[in-house]
C-alpha positions as CSV (number, residue, x, y, z in Angstrom):
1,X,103.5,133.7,83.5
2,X,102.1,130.1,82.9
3,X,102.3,127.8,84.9
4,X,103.3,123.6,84.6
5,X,100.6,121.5,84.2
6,X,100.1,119.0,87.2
7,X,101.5,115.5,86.0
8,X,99.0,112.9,86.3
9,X,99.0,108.9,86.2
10,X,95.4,106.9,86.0
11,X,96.0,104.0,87.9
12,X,92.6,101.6,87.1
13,X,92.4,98.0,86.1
14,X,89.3,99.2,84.1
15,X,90.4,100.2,80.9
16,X,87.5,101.9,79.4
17,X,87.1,104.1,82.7
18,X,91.0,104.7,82.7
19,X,90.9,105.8,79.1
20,X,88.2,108.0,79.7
21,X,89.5,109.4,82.8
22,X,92.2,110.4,81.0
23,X,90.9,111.9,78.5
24,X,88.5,113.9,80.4
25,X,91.7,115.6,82.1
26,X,94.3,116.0,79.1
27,X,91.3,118.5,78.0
28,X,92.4,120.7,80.8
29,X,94.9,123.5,80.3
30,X,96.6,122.9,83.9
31,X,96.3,118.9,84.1
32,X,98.5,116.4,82.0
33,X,98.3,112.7,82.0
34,X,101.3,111.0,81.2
35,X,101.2,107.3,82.1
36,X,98.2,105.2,82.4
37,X,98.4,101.7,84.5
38,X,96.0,98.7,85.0
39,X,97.5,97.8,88.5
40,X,100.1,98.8,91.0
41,X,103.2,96.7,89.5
42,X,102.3,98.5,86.1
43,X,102.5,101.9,88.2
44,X,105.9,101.2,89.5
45,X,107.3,100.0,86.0
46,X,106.3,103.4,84.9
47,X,107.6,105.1,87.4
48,X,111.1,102.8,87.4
49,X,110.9,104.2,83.6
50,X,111.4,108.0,85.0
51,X,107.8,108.8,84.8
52,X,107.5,110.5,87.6
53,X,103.6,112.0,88.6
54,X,102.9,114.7,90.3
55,X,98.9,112.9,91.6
56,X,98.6,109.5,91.0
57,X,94.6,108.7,90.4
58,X,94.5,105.5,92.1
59,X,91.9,102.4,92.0
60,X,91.5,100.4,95.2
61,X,90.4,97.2,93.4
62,X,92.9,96.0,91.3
63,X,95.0,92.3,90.2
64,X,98.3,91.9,90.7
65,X,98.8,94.8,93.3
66,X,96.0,96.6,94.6
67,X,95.4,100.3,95.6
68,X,96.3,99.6,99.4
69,X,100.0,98.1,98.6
70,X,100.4,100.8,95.4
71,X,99.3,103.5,98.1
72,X,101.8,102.3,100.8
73,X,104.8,101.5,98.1
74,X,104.1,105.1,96.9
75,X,104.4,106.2,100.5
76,X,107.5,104.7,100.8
77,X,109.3,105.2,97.6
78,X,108.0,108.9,96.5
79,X,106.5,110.4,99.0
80,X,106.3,113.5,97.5
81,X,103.6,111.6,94.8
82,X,99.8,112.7,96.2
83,X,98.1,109.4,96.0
84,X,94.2,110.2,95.1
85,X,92.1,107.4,95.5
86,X,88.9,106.9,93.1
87,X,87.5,104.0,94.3
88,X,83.7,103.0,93.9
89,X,84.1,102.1,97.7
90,X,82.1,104.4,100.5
91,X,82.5,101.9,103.6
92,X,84.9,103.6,106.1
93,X,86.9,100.8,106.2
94,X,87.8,101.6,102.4
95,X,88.4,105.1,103.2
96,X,90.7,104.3,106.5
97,X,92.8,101.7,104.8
98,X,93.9,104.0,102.4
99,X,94.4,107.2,103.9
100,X,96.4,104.8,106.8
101,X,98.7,103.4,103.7
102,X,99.5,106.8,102.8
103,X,96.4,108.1,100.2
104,X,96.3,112.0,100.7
105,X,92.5,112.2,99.2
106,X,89.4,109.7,98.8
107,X,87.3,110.2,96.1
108,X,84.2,108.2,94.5
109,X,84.0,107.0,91.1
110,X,80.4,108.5,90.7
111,X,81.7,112.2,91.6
112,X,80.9,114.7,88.7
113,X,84.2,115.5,86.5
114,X,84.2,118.9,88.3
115,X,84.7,117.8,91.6
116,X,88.0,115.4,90.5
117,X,89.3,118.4,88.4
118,X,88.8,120.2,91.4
119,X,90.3,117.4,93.7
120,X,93.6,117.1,92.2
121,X,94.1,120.7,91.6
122,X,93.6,120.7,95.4
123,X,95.7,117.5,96.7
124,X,98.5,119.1,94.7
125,X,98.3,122.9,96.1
126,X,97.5,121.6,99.3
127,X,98.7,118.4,99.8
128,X,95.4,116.6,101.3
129,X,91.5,116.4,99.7
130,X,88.8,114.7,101.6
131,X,85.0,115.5,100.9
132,X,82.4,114.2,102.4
133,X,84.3,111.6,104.2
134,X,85.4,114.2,106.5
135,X,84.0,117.2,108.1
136,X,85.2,120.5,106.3
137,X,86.3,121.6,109.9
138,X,88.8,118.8,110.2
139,X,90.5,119.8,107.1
140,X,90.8,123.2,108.0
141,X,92.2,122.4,111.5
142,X,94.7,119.8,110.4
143,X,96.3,123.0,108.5
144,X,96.7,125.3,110.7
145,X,99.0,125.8,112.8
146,X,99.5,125.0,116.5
147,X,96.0,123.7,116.6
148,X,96.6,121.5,119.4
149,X,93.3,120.5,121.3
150,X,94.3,119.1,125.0
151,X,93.8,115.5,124.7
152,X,93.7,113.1,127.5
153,X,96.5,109.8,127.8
154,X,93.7,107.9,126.9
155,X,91.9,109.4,124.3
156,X,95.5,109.5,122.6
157,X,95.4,105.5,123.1
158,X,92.0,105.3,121.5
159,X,93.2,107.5,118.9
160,X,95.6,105.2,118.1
161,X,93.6,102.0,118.1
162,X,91.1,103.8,115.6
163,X,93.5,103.6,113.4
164,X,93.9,99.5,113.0
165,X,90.8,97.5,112.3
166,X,89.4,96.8,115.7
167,X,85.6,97.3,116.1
168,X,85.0,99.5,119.1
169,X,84.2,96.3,121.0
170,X,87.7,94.8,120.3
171,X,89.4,98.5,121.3
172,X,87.5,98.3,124.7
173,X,88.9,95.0,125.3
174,X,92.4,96.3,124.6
175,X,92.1,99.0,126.7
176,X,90.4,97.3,129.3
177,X,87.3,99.1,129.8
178,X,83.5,98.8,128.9
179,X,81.9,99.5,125.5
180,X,80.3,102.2,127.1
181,X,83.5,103.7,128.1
182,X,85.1,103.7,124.0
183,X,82.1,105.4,123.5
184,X,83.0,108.2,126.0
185,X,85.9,108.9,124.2
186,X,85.2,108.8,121.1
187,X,82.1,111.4,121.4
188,X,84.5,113.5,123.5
189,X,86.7,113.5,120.5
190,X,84.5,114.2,118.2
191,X,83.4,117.0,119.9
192,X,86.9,118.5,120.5
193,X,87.9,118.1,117.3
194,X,84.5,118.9,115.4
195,X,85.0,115.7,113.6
196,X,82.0,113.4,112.9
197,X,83.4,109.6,111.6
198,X,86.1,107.3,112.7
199,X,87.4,108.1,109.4
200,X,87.9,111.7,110.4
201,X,89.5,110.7,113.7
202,X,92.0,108.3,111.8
203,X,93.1,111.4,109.3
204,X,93.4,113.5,112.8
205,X,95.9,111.0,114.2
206,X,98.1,111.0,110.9
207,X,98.2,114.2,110.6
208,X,99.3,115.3,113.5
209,X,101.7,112.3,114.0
210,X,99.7,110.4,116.6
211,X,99.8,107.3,114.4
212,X,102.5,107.3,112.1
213,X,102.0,104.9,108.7
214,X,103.3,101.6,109.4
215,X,103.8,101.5,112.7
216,X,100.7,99.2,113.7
């Protein structure tokens, strides 16, 4: 029995890359584009239109509405739309703003056309795809179920501040402790959870609903 292919939009202000994007997937037997937009408001007109993806392929640098508001209006409105970002972006603060506005996958605009078929196939089946930004381990313990390392009151409050855009230094003065003392928590997190970035700790407190999207 065959089955559907995944309905995909190519949100990218660039057209060339969007048209070629697209292209490169409607070769697929199991992927189907069926709107392209140069910017968020685009996106939603589309959508407002009864176009309704399945994995939205979403730029982070765009006019009009950008990837972070697209991500969180998606989050809002459709939640069941995977938001994939493809940004040329690397910096964790790229990476955090989006997966905290709702992005279920981070992906880089250099990656081979292998590893994006692979990453949508995957944020659809599975409902999250992260590579290199965070540790394999983390994706695998974010799935199963009743992992639920014992976590300290405070390390649940750094948690928490990880997730805005304080530096380390600015958390410590929240908290009211030294520098030294962040630093504590965070490598006893890391080492708890087997995760390596702050990146990996913010996905850690979405997914298991220590943060919740839109509540800082």
């Amino acid at each position: 029995m065959e089955t559907e292919p995944i309905q995909v939009a190519v949100v990218d202000d660039h057209t060339l890359f969007r048209n070629g994007v697209a292209a490169l997937l409607n070769e697929l037997d199991d992927i189907k584009v069926i709107f392209e937009a140069g910017n968020g408001l685009q996106m939603q007109q589309q959508i407002a239109n009864g176009l309704l993806p399945q994995v939205i392929l979403m730029d982070i640098n765009m006019p009009v509405k950008n990837g972070y508001e697209s991500a969180r209006w998606v989050a809002e409105n459709h939640p069941q739309i995977k938001v994939l970002a493809l940004s040329m972006f690397e910096d964790d603060e790229a990476v955090i703003q989006m997966i905290r506005n709702g992005a279920k996958g981070y992906l880089l605009k250099e990656s081979k056309p292998r590893e994006l078929q692979e990453a949508i196939r995957t944020v659809h089946q599975k409902g999250i795809y992260l590579n290199e930004m965070v540790s394999g381990k983390l994706l695998r313990s974010v799935h199963q179920e009743g992992f639920a390392p014992a976590l300290t009151e405070r390390e649940i409050d750094f948690l928490k501040l990880c997730c805005s855009e304080l530096t380390y230094k600015e958390i410590a003065d929240k908290m009211f402790v030294s520098p030294r003392t962040v630093d504590n928590y965070r490598d006893a997190l890391f080492q708890k959870l087997n995760i390596k970035s702050r990146t990996g700790l913010v996905l850690y407190a979405i997914q298991n609903n220590i943060f919740k999207i839109g509540k800082m």
